[in-house]
GUBALO-340279 format. One record per residue (C-alpha): residue number from 0; residue in one letter; y, z, x. Coordinates in Angstrom, 3 decimals, padded with zeros to 6 digits, always signed. Layout:
# GUBALO-340279
num	residu	py	pz	px
NUM	a	Y	Z	X
...
# end
This chain:
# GUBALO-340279
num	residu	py	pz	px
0	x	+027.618	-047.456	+005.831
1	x	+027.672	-043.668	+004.988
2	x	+027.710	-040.526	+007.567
3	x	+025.974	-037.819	+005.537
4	x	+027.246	-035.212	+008.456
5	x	+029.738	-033.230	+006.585
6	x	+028.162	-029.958	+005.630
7	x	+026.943	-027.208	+007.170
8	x	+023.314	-028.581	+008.972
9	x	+021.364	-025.558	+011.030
10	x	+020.667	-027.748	+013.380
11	x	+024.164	-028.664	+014.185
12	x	+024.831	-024.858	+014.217
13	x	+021.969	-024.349	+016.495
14	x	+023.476	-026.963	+018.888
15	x	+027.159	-026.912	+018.703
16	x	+028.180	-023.393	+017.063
17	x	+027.878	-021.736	+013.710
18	x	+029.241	-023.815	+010.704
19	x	+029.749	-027.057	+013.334
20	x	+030.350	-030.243	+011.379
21	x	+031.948	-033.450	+012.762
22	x	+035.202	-032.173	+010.654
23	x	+036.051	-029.728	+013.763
24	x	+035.874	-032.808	+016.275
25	x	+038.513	-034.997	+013.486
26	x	+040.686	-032.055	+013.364
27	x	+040.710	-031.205	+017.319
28	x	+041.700	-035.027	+017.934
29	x	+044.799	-035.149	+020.348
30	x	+046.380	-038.762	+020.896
31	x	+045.657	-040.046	+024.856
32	x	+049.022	-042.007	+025.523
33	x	+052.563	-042.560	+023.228
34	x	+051.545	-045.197	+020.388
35	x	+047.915	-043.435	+019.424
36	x	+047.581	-041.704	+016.469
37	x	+045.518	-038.775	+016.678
38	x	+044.431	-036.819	+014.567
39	x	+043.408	-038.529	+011.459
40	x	+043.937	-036.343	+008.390
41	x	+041.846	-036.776	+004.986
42	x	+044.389	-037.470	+001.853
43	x	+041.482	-035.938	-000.260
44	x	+041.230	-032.438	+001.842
45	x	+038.098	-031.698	+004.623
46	x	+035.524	-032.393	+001.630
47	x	+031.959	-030.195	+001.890
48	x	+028.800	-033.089	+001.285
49	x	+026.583	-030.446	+000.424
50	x	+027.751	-030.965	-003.552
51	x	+026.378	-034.415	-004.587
52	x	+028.736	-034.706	-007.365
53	x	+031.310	-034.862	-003.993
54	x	+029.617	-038.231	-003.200
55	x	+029.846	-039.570	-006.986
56	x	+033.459	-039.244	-006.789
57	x	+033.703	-041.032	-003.511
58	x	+031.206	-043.656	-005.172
59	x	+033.217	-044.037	-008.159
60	x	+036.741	-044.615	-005.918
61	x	+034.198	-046.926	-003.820
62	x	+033.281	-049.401	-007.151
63	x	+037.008	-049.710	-007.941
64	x	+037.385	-050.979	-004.903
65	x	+035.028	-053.206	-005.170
66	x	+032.058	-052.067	-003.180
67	x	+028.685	-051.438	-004.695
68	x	+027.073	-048.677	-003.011
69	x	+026.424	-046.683	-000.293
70	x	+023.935	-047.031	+002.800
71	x	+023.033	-043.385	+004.430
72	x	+021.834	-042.574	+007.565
73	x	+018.213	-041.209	+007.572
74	x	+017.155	-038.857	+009.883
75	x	+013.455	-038.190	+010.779
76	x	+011.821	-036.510	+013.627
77	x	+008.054	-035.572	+012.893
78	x	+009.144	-033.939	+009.976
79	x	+012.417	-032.541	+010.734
80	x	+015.336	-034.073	+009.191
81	x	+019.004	-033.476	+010.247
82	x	+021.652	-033.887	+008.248
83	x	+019.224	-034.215	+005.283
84	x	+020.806	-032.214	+002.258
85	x	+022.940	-034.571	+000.880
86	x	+020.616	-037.585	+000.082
87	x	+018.033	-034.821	-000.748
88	x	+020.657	-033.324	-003.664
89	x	+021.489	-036.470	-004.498
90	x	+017.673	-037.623	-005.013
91	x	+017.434	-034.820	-007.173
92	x	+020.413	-035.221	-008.769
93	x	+019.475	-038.635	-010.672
94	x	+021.994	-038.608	-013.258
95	x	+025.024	-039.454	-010.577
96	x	+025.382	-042.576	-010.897
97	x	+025.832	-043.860	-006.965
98	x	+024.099	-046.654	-005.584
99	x	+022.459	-045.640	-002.107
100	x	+019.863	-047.288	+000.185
101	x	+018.947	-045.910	+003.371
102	x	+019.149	-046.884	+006.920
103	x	+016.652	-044.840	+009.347
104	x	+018.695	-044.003	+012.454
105	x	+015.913	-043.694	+014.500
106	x	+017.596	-042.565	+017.765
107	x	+017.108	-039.066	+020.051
108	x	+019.710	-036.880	+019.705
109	x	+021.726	-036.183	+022.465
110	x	+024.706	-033.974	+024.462
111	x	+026.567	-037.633	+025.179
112	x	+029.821	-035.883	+023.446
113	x	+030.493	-033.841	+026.406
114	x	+029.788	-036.240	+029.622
115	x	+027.751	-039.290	+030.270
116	x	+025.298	-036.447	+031.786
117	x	+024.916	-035.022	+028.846
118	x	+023.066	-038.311	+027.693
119	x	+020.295	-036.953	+029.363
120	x	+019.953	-033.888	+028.061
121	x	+018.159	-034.243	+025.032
122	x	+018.433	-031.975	+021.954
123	x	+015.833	-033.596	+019.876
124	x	+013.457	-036.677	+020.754
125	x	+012.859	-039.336	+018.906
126	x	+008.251	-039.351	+019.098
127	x	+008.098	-041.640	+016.272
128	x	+004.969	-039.965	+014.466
129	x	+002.551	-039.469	+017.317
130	x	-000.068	-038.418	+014.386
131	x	-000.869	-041.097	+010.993
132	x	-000.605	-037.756	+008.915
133	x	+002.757	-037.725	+009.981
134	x	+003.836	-041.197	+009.658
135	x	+002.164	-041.752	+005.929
136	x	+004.626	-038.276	+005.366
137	x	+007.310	-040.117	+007.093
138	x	+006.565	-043.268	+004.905
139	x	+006.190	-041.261	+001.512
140	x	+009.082	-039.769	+002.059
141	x	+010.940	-043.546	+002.031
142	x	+009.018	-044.384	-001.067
143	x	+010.194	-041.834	-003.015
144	x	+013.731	-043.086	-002.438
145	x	+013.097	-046.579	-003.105
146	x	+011.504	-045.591	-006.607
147	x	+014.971	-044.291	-007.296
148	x	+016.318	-046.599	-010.112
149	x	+019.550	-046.160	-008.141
150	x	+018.378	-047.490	-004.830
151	x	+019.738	-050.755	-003.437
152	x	+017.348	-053.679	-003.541
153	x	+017.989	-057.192	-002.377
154	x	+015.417	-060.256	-003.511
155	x	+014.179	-057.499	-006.158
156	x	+012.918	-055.168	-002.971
157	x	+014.191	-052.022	-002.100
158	x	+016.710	-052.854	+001.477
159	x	+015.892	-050.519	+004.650
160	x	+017.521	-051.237	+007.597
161	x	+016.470	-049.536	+010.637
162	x	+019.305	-048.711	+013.479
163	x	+016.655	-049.978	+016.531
164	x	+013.705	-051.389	+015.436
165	x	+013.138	-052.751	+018.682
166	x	+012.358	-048.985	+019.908
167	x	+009.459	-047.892	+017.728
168	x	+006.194	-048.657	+019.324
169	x	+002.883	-049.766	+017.175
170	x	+006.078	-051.412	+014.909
171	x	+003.732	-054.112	+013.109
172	x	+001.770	-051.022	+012.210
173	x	+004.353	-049.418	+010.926
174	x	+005.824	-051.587	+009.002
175	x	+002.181	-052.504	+007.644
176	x	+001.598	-049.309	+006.548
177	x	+005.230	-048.925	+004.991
178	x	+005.044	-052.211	+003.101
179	x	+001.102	-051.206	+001.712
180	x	+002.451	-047.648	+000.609
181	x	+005.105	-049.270	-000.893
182	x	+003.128	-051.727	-003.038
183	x	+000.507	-049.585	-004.193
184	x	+002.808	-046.721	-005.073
185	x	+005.761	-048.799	-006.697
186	x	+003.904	-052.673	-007.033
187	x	+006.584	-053.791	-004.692
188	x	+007.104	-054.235	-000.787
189	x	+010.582	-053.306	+000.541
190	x	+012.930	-055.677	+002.323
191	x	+013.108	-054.181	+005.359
192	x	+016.075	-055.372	+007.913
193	x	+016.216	-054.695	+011.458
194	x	+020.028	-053.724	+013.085
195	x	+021.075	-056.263	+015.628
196	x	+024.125	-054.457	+017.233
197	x	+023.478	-055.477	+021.243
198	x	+021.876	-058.163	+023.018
199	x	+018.090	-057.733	+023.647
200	x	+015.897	-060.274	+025.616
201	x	+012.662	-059.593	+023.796
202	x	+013.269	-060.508	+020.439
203	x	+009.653	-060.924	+019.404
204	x	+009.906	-057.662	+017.476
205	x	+012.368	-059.634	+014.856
206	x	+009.163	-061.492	+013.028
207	x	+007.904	-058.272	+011.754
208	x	+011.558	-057.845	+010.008
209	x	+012.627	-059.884	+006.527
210	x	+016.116	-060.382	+007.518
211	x	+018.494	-058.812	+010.545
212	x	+021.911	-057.024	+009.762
213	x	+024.594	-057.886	+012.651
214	x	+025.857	-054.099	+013.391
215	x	+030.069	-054.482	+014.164
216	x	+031.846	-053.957	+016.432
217	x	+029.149	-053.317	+018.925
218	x	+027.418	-057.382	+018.219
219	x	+031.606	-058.515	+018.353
220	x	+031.506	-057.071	+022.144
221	x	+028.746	-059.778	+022.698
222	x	+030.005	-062.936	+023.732
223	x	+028.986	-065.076	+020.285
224	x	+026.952	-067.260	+021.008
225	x	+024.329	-065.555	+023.553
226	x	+023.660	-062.693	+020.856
227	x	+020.505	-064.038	+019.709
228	x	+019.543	-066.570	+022.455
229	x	+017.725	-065.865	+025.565
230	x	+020.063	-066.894	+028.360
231	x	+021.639	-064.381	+030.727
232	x	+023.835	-061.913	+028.615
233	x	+027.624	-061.973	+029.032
234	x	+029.916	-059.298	+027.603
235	x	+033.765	-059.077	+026.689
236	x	+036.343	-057.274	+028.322
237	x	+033.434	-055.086	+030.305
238	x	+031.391	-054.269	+026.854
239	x	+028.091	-053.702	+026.962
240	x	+027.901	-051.971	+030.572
241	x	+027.314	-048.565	+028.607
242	x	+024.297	-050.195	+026.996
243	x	+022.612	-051.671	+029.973
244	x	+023.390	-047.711	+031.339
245	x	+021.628	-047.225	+028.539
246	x	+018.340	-049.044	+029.106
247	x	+017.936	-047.944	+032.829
248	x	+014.875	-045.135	+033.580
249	x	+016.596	-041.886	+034.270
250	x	+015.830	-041.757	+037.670
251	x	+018.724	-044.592	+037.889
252	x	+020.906	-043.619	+035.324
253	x	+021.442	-039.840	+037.025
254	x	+023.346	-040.877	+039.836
255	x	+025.253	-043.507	+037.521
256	x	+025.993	-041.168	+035.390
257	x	+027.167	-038.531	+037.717
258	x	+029.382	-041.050	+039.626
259	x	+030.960	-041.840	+036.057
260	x	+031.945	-038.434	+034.804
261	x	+033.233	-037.976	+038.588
262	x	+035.306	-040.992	+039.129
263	x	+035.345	-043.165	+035.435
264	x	+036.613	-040.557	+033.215
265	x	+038.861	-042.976	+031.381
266	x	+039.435	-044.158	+027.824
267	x	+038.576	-048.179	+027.440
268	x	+041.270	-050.679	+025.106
269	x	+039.966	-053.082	+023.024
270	x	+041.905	-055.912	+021.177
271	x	+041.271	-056.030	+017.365
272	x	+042.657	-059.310	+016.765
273	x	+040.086	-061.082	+019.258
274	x	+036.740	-058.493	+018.243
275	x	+037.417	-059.803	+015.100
276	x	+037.683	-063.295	+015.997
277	x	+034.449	-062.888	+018.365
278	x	+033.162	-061.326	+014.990
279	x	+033.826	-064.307	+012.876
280	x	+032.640	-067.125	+015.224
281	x	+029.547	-065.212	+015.885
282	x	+028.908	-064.715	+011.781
283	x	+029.158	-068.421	+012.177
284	x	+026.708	-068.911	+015.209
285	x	+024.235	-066.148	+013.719
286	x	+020.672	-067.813	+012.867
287	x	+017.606	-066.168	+013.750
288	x	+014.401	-068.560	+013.213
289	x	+014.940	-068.975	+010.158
290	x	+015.425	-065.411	+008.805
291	x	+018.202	-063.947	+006.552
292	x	+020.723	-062.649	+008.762
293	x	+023.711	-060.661	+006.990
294	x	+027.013	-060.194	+008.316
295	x	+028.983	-057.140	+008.399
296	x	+032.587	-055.657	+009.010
297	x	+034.305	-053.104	+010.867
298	x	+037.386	-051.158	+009.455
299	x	+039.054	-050.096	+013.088
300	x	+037.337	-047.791	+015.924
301	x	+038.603	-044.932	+017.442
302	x	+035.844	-042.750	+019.014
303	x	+038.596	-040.581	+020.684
304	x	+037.431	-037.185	+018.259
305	x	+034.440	-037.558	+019.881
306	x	+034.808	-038.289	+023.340
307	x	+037.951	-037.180	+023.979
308	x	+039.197	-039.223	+027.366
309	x	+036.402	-041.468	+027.625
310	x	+036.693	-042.981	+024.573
311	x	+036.537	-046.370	+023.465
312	x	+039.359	-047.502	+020.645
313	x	+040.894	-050.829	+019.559
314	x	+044.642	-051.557	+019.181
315	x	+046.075	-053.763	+016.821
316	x	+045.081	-052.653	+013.341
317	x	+046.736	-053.335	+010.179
318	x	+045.256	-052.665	+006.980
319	x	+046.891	-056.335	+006.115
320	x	+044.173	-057.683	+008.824
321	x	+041.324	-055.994	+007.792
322	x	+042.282	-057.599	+004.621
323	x	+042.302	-060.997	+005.929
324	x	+039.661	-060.848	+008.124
325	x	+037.131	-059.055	+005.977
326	x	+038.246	-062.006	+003.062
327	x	+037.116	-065.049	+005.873
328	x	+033.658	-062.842	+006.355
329	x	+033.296	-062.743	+002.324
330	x	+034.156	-065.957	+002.049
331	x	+031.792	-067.087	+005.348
332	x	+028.827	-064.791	+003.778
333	x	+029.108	-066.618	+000.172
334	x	+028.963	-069.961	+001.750
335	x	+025.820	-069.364	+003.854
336	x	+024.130	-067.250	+001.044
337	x	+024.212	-070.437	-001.508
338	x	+022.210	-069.411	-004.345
339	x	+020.994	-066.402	-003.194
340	x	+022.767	-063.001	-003.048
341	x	+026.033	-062.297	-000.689
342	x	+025.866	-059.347	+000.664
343	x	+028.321	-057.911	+002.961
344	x	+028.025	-054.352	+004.529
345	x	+031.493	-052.550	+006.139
346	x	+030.840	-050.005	+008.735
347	x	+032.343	-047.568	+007.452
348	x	+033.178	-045.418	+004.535
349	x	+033.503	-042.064	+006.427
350	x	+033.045	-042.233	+010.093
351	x	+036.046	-040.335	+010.570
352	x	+034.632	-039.449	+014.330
353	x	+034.967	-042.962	+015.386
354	x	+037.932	-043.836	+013.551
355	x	+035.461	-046.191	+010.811
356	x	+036.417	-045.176	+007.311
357	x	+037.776	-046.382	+004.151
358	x	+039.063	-043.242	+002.522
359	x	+042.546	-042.762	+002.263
360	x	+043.869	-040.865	+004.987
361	x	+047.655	-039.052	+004.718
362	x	+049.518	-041.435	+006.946
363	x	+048.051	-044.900	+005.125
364	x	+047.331	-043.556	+001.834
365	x	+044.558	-045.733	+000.159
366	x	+045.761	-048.374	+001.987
367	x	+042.145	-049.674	+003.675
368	x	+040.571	-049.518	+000.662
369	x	+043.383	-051.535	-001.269
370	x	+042.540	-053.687	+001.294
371	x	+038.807	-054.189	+000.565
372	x	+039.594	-054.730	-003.435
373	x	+042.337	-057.442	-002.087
374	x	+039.411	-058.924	+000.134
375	x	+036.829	-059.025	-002.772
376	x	+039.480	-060.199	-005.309
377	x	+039.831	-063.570	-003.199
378	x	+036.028	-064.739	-004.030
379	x	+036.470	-063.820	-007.802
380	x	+035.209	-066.895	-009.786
381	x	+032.589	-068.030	-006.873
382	x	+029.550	-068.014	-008.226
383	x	+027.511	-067.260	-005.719
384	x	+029.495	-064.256	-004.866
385	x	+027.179	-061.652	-006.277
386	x	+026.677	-058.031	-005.159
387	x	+023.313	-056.677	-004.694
388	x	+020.965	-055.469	-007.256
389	x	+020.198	-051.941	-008.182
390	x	+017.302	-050.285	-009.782
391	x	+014.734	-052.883	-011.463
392	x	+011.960	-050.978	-008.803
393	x	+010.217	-048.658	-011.367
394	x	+010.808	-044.495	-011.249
395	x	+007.693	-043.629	-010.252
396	x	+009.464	-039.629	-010.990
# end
């Protein structure tokens, strides 16, 4: 998973101050008791993502550590489309040779960075292409990705995820459209995957999706085995209270809120050792009627840059563990994929913000990502432990 934030965006200007890019919030970090190491500094400098050939290097360290490609978030809001210019430069640039697909983070934009309040004050809404004109723009704009002969596809079909599918309304027609675009501009349908990071009671909106991606750590604060079933929810070590916040009408969440950024202004500890054993178990328990589900990874979290004292962060981490466990999810993912594919995704490569990233920093060196190529090393010879396929979707360019 890939943060395209790092450059300068007008609209984070517009919203945070002139030149704003989630590098100021990395380099402000301060640690919130003895042991926590804050801030995180980049071995390879405060890099500028406005120069594709920036992401071909980072692709190119990527493969020789054994990871195929990169998945971007996708921005779109009737049109306008933050954080946009480096897939753009990239799409243009087709001789750089990086793997991408695309995942649409289809959420509103918020103040949440500065107080639970700020959740509510919204700084740009997600209206999910109240016009057709807009959404065939909205879908023609995907296509031309997946014609890229770069572009990820899995079963021969370009991959989209989508961050929360179960959001969008008129989703079958979406999707129909999408898919009949798709075919009649490319003679192929994508393979469209729908982000399963909390616990939702309605899961009818799954059957319109070709497979489901668990999203980690946020599905590891789940108690396994209730993620996809539709018994009462139960959550670990108070998880998950933030997202039932979350889901309330506004008219509840205001006092909530208020009475939170009065009297709950506290960071919140979680254990690595047992998310990632909730992780595993529930990569185990994770069927969903009969659909492809893949499994993914976390690298650590740390959304302290962010959030400052009410952030959430995990203790524990050693790039030795990730190691380990991200080998038992390879391993896990081969064994359930058979014949077919294994595909794995880690969350992330460079979400510095929340403490998610494989690039070497200056107190671990390349460390994490020594620790990936250790990982993928231990399924070498397993024949079902292939990577994804790139670019048999023809250029339509």
């Amino acid at each position: 998973m890939y943060l395209p934030q790092f450059h300068d965006c007008p609209f984070n200007s517009q919203w945070w101050g002139k030149g704003f890019t989630e590098w100021n919030n990395v380099r402000e970090a301060k640690p919130l008791f003895g042991s926590h190491r804050q801030p995180r500094v980049p071995l390879n400098g405060y890099y500028d993502l406005s120069d594709p050939e920036q992401i071909e290097t980072q692709a190119r360290e990527a493969a020789a550590h054994g990871i195929d490609g990169f998945i971007f978030y996708h921005y779109w809001y009737e049109g306008k489309r933050p954080l946009s210019r480096p897939v753009d430069r990239l799409r243009e640039r087709t001789e750089l040779a990086v793997p991408y697909a695309l995942c649409w983070a289809n959420h509103s934009w918020t103040r949440s960075w500065t107080n639970r309040m700020g959740a509510l004050d919204t700084l740009i809404a997600q209206t999910y292409e109240s016009s057709s004109g807009e959404r065939i723009r909205h879908i023609q704009h995907l296509v031309h990705h997946f014609s890229d002969r770069r572009y990820i596809l899995i079963d021969r079909r370009p991959l989209l995820q989508i961050y929360q599918p179960q959001a969008i309304p008129a989703l079958e027609e979406f999707l129909t459209e999408l898919r009949n675009e798709s075919h009649r501009m490319l003679g192929v349908t994508p393979h469209i995957s729908a982000m399963f990071g909390s616990y939702v009671r309605d899961q009818e909106f799954l059957r319109f999706f070709d497979s489901v991606t668990l999203f980690q750590p946020s599905a590891a604060l789940h108690s396994p085995r209730a993620l996809f079933s539709r018994q009462p929810m139960q959550f670990l070590n108070g998880a998950g209270i933030s997202g039932l916040l979350r889901a309330m009408p506004n008219f509840l969440k205001r006092p909530l809120y208020r009475f939170q950024d009065a009297f709950v202004n506290k960071h919140r500890i979680y254990d690595y050792d047992v998310t990632w054993g909730n992780l595993l178990a529930q990569a185990k328990e994770a069927v969903v009627d009969g659909r492809k589900v893949f499994l993914s990874a976390f690298v650590d979290f740390d959304n302290s840059p962010r959030y400052r004292r009410r952030a959430r962060l995990f203790t524990g981490f050693t790039p030795a563990k990730f190691s380990e466990y991200l080998a038992k999810l390879l391993k896990l993912a081969s064994q359930q994929a058979g014949n077919d594919d294994s595909v794995v995704f880690i969350n992330a490569w460079n979400e510095w913000g929340e403490g998610m990233y494989l690039e070497p920093d200056t107190e671990e060196g390349y460390a994490r990502l020594q620790a990936v190529r250790m990982a993928v090393a231990s399924l070498r010879g397993s024949p079902s432990a292939n990577s994804a396929q790139v670019g048999s979707v023809p250029n339509v360019d």
